[in-house]
C-alpha positions in Angstrom: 16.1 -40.3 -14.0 15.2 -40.1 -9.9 17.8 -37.3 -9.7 15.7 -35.7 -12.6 12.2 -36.7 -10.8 14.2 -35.3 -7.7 14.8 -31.8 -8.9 11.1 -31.3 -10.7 9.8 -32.0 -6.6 11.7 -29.2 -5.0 10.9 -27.2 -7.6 7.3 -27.7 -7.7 7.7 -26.9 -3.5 9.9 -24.1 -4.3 7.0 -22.5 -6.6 4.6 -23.4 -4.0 6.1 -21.6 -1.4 6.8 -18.4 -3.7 3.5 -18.4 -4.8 2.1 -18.2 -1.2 4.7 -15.7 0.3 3.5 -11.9 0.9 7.0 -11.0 0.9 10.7 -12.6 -0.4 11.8 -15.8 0.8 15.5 -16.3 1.8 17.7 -19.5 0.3 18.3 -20.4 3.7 14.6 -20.4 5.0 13.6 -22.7 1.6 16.6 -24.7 2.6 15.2 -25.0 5.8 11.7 -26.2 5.1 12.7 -28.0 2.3 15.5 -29.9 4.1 17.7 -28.8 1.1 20.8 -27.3 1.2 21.8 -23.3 0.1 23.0 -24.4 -2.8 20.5 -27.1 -4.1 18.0 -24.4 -3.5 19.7 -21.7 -5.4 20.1 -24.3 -8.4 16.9 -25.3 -8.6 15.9 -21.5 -9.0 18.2 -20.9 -11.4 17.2 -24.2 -13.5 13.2 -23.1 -13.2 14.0 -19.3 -14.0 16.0 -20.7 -17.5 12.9 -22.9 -18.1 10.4 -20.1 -17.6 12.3 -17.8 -19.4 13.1 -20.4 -22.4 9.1 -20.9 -22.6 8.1 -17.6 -22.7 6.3 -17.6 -19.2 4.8 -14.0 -18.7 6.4 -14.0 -14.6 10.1 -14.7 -13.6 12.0 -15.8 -10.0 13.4 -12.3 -9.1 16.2 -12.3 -6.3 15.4 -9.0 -4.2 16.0 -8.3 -0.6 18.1 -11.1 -0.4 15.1 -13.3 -1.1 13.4 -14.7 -3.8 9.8 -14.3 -5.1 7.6 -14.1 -8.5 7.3 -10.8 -10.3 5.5 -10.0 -13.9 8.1 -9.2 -16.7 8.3 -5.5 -16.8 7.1 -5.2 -20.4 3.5 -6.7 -19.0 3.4 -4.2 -16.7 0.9 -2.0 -17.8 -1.6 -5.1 -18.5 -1.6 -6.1 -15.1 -2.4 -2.8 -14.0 -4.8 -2.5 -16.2 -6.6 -6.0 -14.9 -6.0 -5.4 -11.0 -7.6 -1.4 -11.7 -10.5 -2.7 -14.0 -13.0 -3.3 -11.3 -11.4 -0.5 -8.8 -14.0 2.3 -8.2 -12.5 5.9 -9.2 -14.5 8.1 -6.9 -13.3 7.9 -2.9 -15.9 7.6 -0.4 -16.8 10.8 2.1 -14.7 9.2 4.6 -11.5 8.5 1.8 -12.1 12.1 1.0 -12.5 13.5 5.0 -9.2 11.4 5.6 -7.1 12.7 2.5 -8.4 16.3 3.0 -7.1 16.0 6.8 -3.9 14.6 5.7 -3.7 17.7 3.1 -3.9 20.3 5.7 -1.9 18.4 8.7 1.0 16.4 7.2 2.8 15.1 8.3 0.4 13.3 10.3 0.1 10.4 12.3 -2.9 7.9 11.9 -4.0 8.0 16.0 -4.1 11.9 15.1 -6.3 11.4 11.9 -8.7 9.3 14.0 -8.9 11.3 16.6 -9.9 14.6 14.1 -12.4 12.3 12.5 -13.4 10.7 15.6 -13.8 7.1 13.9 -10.6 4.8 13.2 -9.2 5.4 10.0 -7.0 2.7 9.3 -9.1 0.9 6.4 -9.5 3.9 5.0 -5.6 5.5 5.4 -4.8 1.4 3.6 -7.1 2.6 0.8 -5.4 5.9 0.2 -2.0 4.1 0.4 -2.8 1.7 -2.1 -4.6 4.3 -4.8 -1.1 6.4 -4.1 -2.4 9.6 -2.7 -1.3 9.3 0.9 2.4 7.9 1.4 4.8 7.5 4.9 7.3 10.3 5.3 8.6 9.9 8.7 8.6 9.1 11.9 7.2 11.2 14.6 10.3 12.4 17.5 8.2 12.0 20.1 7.2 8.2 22.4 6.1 5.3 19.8 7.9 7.3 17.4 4.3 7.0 14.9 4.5 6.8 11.2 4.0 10.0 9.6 2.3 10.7 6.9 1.6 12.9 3.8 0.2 13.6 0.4 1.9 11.9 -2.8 3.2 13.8 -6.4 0.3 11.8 -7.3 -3.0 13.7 -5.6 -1.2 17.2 -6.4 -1.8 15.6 -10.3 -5.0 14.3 -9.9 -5.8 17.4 -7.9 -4.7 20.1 -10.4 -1.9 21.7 -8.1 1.6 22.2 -8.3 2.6 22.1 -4.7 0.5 21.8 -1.5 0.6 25.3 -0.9 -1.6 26.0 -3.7 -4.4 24.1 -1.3 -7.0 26.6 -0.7 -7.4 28.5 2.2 -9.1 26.6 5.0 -10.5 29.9 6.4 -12.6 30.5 3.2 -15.1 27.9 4.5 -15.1 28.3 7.6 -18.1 30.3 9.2 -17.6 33.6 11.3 -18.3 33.9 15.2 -22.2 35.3 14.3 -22.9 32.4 12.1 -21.7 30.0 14.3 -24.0 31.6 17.3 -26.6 32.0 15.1 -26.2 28.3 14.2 -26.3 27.3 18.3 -29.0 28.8 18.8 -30.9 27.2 16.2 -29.7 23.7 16.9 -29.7 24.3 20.6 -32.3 21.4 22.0 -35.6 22.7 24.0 -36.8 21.3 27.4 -40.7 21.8 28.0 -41.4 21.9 31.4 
């Protein structure tokens, strides 16, 4: 019976852990803080991922990157997208939409040269096109610091109606000529009275 009462603990302080953790957690870091040993605490997962499973829990202990952590069951997939994209705003802000335009035209681009075009940080807004799939890492720059890269995803060339990003339109389309820019100095140029 206390071997049994035993058991249900480090599992319950398994879960607890796994439930907190932003990314997998090794046997031998749960062995660690648990003062349990690699084996006790690969049994205990095994014992609590035959119980969930036998009771028809909607999440399992998955073993990936040679730690362990809670993931849905696949065939709930699409409901939990469908709850964590319920209250997600469609449209992108005019900043989301400056950024992903600049990363369009650039990439692959780096996020110091993306603030520097905007003039503004753009890291808040770079996370938000990560996480909504249009902007994704697709290398690492040769030169010092060797910065992340990035570019556009399979995913904005569907949502934007083009098959590769050379079907972008021409930048030079919207861009005024040399007498409309003067013309436009001129205008906005600020007057001193004397």
């Amino acid at each position: 019976m206390q071997e049994n009462v035993t058991i249900q603990t480090d599992a319950s302080k398994i879960e607890a852990i796994l439930m907190v953790a932003t990314e997998p957690v090794s046997s031998k870091t749960l062995s660690k803080v648990l003062n349990l040993t690699e084996d006790a605490v690969d049994e205990v997962i095994k014992s609590r991922s035959s119980f969930y499973s036998d009771n028809g829990m909607g999440f399992r202990v998955a073993k990936v990157a040679g730690g362990y952590r809670f993931e849905t069951l696949s065939d709930l997939d699409q409901i939990v997208v469908d709850f964590v994209t319920q209250d997600q705003p469609t449209k992108l802000s005019p900043a989301a939409l400056e950024t992903l335009a600049i990363v369009a035209y650039r990439q692959p681009i780096s996020r110091a040269q993306i603030s520097a075009i905007r003039g503004v940080n753009s890291d808040g807004v770079m996370k938000l096109l990560i996480q909504r799939g249009y902007v994704e890492e697709v290398g690492r720059d040769e030169g010092i610091g060797q910065a992340i890269l990035f570019g556009t995803t399979k995913l904005f060339l569907e949502k934007m109606g083009l098959n590769s990003i050379h079907d972008l339109p021409a930048l030079s389309e919207y861009i005024p000529d040399a007498t409309e820019v003067e013309a436009l100095e001129q205008i906005l140029k600020p007057t001193f009275d004397d």
